[in-house]
C-alpha positions as CSV (number, residue, x, y, z in Angstrom):
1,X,165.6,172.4,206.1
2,X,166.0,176.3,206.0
3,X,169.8,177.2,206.3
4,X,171.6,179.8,205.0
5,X,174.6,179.4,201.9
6,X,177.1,178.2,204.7
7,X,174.7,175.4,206.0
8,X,175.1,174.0,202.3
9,X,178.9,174.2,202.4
10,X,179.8,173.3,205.9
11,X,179.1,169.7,207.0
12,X,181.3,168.1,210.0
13,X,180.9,164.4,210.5
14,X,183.4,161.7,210.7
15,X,182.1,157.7,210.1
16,X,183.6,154.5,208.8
17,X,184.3,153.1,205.4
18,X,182.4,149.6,205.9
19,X,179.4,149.4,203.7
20,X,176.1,149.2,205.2
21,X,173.1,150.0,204.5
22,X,172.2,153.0,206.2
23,X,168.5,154.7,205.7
24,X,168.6,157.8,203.0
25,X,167.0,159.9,205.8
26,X,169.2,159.1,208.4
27,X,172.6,160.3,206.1
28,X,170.7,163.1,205.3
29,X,169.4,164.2,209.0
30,X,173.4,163.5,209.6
31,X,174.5,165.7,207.5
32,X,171.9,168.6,208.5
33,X,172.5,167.7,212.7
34,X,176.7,167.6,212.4
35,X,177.1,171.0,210.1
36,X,175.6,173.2,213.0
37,X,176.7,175.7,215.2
38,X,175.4,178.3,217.3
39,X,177.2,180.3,215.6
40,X,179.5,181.2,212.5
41,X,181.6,183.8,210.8
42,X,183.0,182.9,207.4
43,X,185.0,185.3,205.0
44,X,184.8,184.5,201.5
45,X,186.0,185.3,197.9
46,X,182.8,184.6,195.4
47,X,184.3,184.4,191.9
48,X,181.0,184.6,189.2
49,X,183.0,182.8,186.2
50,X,181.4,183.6,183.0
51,X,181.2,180.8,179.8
52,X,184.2,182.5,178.0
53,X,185.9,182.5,180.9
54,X,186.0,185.9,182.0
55,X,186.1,186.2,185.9
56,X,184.9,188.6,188.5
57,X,185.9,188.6,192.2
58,X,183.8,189.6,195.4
59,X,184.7,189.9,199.2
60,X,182.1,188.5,201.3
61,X,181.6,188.2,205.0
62,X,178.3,185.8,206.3
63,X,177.5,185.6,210.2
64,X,175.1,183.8,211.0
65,X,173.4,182.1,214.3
66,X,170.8,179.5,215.5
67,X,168.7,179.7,218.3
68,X,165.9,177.1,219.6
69,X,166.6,175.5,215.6
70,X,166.3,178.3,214.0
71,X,168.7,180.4,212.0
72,X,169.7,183.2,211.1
73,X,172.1,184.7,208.8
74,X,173.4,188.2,207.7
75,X,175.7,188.5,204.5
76,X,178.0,191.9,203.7
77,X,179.8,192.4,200.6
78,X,183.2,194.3,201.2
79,X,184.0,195.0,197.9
80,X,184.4,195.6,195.1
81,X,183.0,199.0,195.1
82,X,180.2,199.2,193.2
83,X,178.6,196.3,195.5
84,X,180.4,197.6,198.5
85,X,178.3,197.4,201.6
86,X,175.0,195.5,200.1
87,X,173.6,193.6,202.7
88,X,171.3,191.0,203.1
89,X,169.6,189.3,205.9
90,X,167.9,185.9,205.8
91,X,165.8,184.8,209.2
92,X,164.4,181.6,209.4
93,X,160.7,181.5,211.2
94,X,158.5,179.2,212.7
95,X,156.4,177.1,209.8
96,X,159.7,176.9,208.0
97,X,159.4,180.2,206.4
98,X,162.4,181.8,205.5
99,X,161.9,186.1,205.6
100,X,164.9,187.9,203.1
101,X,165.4,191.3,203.2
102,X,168.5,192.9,200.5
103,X,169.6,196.3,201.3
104,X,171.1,198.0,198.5
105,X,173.8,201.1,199.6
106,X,173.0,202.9,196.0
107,X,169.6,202.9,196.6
108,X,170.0,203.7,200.3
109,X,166.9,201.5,201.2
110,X,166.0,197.6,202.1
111,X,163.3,195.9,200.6
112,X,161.8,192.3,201.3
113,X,162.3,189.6,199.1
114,X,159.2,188.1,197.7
115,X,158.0,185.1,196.9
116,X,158.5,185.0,193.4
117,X,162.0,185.8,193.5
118,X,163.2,182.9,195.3
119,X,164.3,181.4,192.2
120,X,165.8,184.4,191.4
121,X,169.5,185.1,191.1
122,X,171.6,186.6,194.4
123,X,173.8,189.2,193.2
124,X,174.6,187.8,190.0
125,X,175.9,184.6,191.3
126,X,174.9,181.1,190.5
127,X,173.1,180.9,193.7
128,X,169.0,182.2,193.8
129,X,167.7,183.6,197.2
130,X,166.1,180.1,197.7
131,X,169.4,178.4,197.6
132,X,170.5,181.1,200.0
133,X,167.8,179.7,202.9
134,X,167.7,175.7,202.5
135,X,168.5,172.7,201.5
136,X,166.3,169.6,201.2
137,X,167.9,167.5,204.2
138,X,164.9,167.6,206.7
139,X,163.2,164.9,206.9
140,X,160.0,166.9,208.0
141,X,160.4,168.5,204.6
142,X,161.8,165.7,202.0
143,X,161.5,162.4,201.2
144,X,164.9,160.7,200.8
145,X,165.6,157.6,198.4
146,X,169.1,156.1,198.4
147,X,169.8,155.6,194.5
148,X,173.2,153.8,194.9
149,X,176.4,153.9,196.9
150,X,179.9,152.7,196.6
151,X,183.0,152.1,199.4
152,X,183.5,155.5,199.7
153,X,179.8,157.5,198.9
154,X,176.1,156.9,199.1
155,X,174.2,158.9,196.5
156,X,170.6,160.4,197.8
157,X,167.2,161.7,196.0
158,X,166.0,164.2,197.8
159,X,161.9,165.6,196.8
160,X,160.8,168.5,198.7
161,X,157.1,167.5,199.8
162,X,156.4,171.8,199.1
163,X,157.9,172.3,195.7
164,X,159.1,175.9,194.9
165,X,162.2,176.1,193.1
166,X,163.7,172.5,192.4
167,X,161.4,169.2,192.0
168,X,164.3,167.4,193.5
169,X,168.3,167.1,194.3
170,X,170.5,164.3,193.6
171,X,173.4,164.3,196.1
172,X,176.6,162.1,196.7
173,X,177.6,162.3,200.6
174,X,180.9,161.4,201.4
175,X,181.0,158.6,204.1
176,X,184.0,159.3,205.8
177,X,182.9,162.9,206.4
178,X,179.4,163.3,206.0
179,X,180.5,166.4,203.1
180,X,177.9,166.6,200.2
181,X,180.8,166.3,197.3
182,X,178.1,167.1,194.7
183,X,174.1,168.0,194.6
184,X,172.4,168.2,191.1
185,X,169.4,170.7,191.2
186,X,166.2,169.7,189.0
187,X,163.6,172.0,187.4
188,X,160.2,171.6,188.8
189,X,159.7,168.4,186.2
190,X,162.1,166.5,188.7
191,X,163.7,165.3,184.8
192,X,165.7,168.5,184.1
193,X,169.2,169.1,185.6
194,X,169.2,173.0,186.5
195,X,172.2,173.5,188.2
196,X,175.4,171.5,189.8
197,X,176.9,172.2,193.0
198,X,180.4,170.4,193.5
199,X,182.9,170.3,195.9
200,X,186.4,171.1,194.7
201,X,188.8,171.6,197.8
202,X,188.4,170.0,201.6
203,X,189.7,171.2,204.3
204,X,190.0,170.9,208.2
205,X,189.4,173.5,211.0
206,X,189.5,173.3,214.7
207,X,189.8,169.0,213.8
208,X,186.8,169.1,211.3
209,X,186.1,168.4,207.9
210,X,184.8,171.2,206.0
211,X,184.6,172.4,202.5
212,X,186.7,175.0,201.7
213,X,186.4,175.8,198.2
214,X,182.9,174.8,195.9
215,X,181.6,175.8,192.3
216,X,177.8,176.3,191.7
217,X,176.8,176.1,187.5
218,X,174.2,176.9,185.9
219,X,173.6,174.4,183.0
220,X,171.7,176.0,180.4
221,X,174.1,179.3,180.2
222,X,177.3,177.8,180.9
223,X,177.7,180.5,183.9
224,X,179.0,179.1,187.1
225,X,179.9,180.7,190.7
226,X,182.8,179.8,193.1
227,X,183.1,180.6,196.9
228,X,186.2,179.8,198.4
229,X,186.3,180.2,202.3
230,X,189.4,181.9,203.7
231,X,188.6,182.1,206.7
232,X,186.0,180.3,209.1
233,X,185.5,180.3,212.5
234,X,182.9,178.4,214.6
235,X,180.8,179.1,217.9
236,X,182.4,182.8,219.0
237,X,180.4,185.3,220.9
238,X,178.3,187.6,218.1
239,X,176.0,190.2,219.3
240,X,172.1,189.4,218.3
241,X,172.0,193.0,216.5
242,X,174.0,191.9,213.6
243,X,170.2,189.9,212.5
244,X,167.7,193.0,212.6
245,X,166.8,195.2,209.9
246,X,168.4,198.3,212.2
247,X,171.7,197.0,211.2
248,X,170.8,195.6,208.0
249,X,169.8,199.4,207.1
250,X,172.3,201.3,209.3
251,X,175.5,198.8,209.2
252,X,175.4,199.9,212.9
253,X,174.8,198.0,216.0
């Protein structure tokens, strides 16, 4: 279940078209077991798009890798410059805990994220810390109910069995990728629609499907988030040192 922002938004899968009726948890393990790589570096432009339309662009860079299941990701803002060189560090643990530490360059310090602000917003973005370490697509951790599905989609409940932030997600698959094209996050009550990821550009790299660019809103304010990926690249030698709190606080290996 825990993954970092880029286990949301990079899924690799190809299938057919046929309808058939596949199990909820079965699409869903698919989509969790054909996204991962040992390892990944993504550079990204995070645009926080406010109601009146007013926008603001950020330069991101996430690495992140996964050994014996479990991952870990580090995320560097390059500019602009008053975020320039924030850092944060997500490392998934044993239990399916997710540690998240944020080290702030004005401050010139780290400090752990707590509990109580997973639900929290990350950086201003649409995107809390919690969305930052998981999704709902492990069986181990959700139950999965296959609402409907059409030629081309299946659309899947997902309710986390440990409830934090959301009660559930709602999300349509694509079949002939295995790419989540939308996931609709509900409050606690499981009845009210909190935010709505959706995918707005596809792309392919190294002969797989990905999603290259996707907008995350927030449906009381109006507020929404878009990260477009401009660069990915999948499975390349990174050095262990990038995912320890030395780095995190130093920016050195």
């Amino acid at each position: 279940m825990k993954r970092m922002l880029t286990s949301l938004i990079l899924v690799l899968f190809t299938c057919s078209l046929v309808l058939v009726a596949v199990p909820a948890g079965h699409v869903m393990a698919k989509v969790m077991e054909i996204q991962s790589s040992d390892t990944s570096a993504l550079d990204l432009r995070l645009t926080l798009i406010e109601p009146n339309g007013q926008m603001r662009e950020r330069r991101i860079q996430t690495l992140s890798q996964t050994k014996e299941g479990l991952t870990s990701s580090l995320t560097v803002f390059l500019s602009p410059e008053n975020v320039r060189n924030t850092r944060f560090l997500s490392i998934e643990q044993q239990g399916g805990r997710t540690e998240q530490w944020i080290y702030l360059p004005a401050l010139k310090r780290s400090r752990r994220i707590g509990s109580s602000e997973e639900g929290g917003s990350f950086m201003g973005s649409d995107f809390s810390y919690s969305d930052m370490a998981s999704t709902t697509y492990d069986e181990k951790e959700a139950e999965h109910l296959l609402l409907d599905e059409d030629a081309t989609s299946w659309r899947i409940q997902s309710t986390p069995f440990a409830q934090k932030t959301y009660g559930k997600t709602i999300t349509v698959v694509e079949k002939a990728t295995y790419l989540p094209l939308r996931v609709e996050f509900y409050d606690l009550d499981g009845k009210t629609l909190v935010k709505t990821l959706v995918t707005e550009e596809t792309d392919t790299v190294e002969g797989k499907p990905i999603t290259k660019i996707l907008t995350m809103k927030t449906e009381a304010s109006g507020h929404a988030t878009r990260l477009e990926m401009l660069q990915t690249r999948f499975d390349i030698p990174l050095n262990s040192g990038y995912f320890t709190l030395k780095f995190l606080e130093t920016g050195r290996l």
